[in-house]
C-alpha positions in Angstrom: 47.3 40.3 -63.1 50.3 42.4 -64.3 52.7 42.0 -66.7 56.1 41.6 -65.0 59.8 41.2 -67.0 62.4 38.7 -64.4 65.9 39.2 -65.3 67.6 35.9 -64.2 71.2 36.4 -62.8 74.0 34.8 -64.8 71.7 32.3 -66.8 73.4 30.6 -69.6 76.7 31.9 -68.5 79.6 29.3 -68.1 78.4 26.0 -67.2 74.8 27.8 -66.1 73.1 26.2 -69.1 69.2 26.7 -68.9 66.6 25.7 -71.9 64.3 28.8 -71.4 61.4 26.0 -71.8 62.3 25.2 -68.7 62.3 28.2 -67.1 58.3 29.2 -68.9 57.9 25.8 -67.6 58.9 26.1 -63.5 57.0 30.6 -63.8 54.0 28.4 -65.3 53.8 25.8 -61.9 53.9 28.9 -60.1 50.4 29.8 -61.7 51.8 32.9 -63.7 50.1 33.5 -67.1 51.1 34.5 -70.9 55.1 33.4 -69.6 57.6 33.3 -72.4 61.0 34.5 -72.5 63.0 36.7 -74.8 66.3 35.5 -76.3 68.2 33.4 -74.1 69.8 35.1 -71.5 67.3 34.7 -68.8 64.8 37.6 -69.6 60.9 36.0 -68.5 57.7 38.0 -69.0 54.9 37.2 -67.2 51.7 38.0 -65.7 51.4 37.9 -62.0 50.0 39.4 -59.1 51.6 40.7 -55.7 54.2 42.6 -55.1 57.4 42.7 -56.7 59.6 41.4 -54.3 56.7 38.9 -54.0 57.6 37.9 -57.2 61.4 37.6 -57.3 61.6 35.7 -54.4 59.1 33.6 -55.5 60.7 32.9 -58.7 64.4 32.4 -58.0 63.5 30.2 -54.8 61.5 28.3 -57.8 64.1 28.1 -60.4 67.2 27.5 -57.6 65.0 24.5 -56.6 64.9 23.5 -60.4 68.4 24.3 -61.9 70.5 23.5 -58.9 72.1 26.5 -58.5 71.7 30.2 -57.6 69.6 32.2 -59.7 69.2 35.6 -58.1 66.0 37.3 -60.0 65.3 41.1 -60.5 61.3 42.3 -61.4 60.3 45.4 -63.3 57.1 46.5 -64.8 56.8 47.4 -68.5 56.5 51.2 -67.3 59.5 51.2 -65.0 61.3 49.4 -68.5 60.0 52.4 -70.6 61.1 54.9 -68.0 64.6 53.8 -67.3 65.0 53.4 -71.3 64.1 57.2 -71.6 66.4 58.6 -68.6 69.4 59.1 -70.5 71.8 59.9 -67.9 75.0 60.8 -70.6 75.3 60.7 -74.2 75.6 57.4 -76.1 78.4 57.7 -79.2 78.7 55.5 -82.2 81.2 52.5 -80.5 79.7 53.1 -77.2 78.0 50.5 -75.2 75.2 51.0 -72.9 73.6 48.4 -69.8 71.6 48.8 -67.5 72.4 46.8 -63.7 69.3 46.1 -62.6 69.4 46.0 -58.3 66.6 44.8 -55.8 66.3 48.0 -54.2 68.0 51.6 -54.1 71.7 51.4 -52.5 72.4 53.7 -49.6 73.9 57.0 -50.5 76.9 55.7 -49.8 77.1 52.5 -51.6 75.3 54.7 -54.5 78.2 57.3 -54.4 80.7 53.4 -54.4 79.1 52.8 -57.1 79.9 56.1 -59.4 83.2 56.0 -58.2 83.8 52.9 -60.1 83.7 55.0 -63.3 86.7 55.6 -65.2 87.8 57.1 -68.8 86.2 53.7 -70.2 83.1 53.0 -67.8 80.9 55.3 -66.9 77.9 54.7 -63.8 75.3 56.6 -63.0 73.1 55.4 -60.3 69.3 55.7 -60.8 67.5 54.3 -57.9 67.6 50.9 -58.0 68.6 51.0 -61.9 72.2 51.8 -62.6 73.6 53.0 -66.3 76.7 51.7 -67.4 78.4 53.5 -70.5 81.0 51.5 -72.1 83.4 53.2 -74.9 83.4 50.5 -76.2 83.0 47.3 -76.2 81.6 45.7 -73.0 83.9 43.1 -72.9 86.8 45.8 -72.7 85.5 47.1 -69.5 88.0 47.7 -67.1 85.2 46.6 -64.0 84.2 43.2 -62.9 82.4 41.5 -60.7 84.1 42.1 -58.1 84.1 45.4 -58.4 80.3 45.6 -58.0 80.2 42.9 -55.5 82.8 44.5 -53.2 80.3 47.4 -52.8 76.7 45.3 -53.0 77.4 41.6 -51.9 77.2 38.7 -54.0 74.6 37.5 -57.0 73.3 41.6 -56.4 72.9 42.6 -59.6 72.5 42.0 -63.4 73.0 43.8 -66.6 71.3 44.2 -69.6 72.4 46.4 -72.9 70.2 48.9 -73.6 69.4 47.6 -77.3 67.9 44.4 -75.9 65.5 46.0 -73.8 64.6 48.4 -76.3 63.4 45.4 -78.2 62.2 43.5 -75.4 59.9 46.7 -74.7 58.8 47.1 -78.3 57.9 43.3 -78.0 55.6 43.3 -75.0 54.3 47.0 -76.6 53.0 44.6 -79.6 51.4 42.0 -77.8 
């Protein structure tokens, strides 16, 4: 067993309400250990075996089966956390806001290159693998990209974003159990 972190997709946005009890509870009658979640905007730790992909489709199949609705899931290790927090692709300024878009996979060069392009004097995107930062000046509800921005390029439900200062705690968390 490894500890595994599933960033849920859009989870308790909208009408997308989700207790995370439930969502230990469905990761739990999948026969994953030490499950709990992290504030609640779908972030699950867990331990597991198998691969990753393994365990995302395993997951959202589980909790779309549950909740009724799409809930497109996106794995990473503790180390891959750690490493993506320390890759600091440009400088952060006081007022700036930083995410990271989590992917399934790498995009193609091109797509990758689609992705950059999006940038602008406000956003910022640096492509990482399958990890993508996002620099706000700002706040990141002034962003001048949305949705379908991203899913122009990748497809629907292909992606989701974290801010950087919620993984750095999420991180420091797992670091202390």
């Amino acid at each position: 067993m490894s500890t595994r972190v599933g960033f849920l997709r859009a989870v308790n946005v909208g009408r997308r309400r989700v207790a995370m009890s439930r969502v230990v509870a469905v990761c739990e009658g999948l026969g994953y250990e030490d499950v709990w979640t992290y504030v609640n905007s779908g972030n699950v730790v867990l331990d597991a075996t198998g691969a990753r992909a393994a365990v995302e489709r395993a997951v959202q199949a589980a909790l779309e089966e549950e909740l009724g609705f799409e809930c497109s899931t996106f794995v990473r290790t503790p180390a891959q956390l750690r490493a993506v927090l320390e890759d600091r692709p440009f400088e952060v300024a006081d007022g700036d806001t930083h995410f990271v878009t989590f992917l399934r996979s790498a995009p193609s060069a091109a797509d990758g290159a689609a992705l950059e392009a999006l940038s602008n004097e406000f956003d910022t995107i640096v492509v990482r693998g399958s990890d993508v930062h996002w620099r706000m000046r700002g706040k990141s509800t002034d962003s001048r990209l949305v949705t379908r921005d991203w899913e122009r390029i990748l497809g629907p439900a292909s992606s989701t974003s974290r801010n950087v200062t919620m993984l750095t705690r999420l991180v420091a968390k797992i670091d202390d159990r």
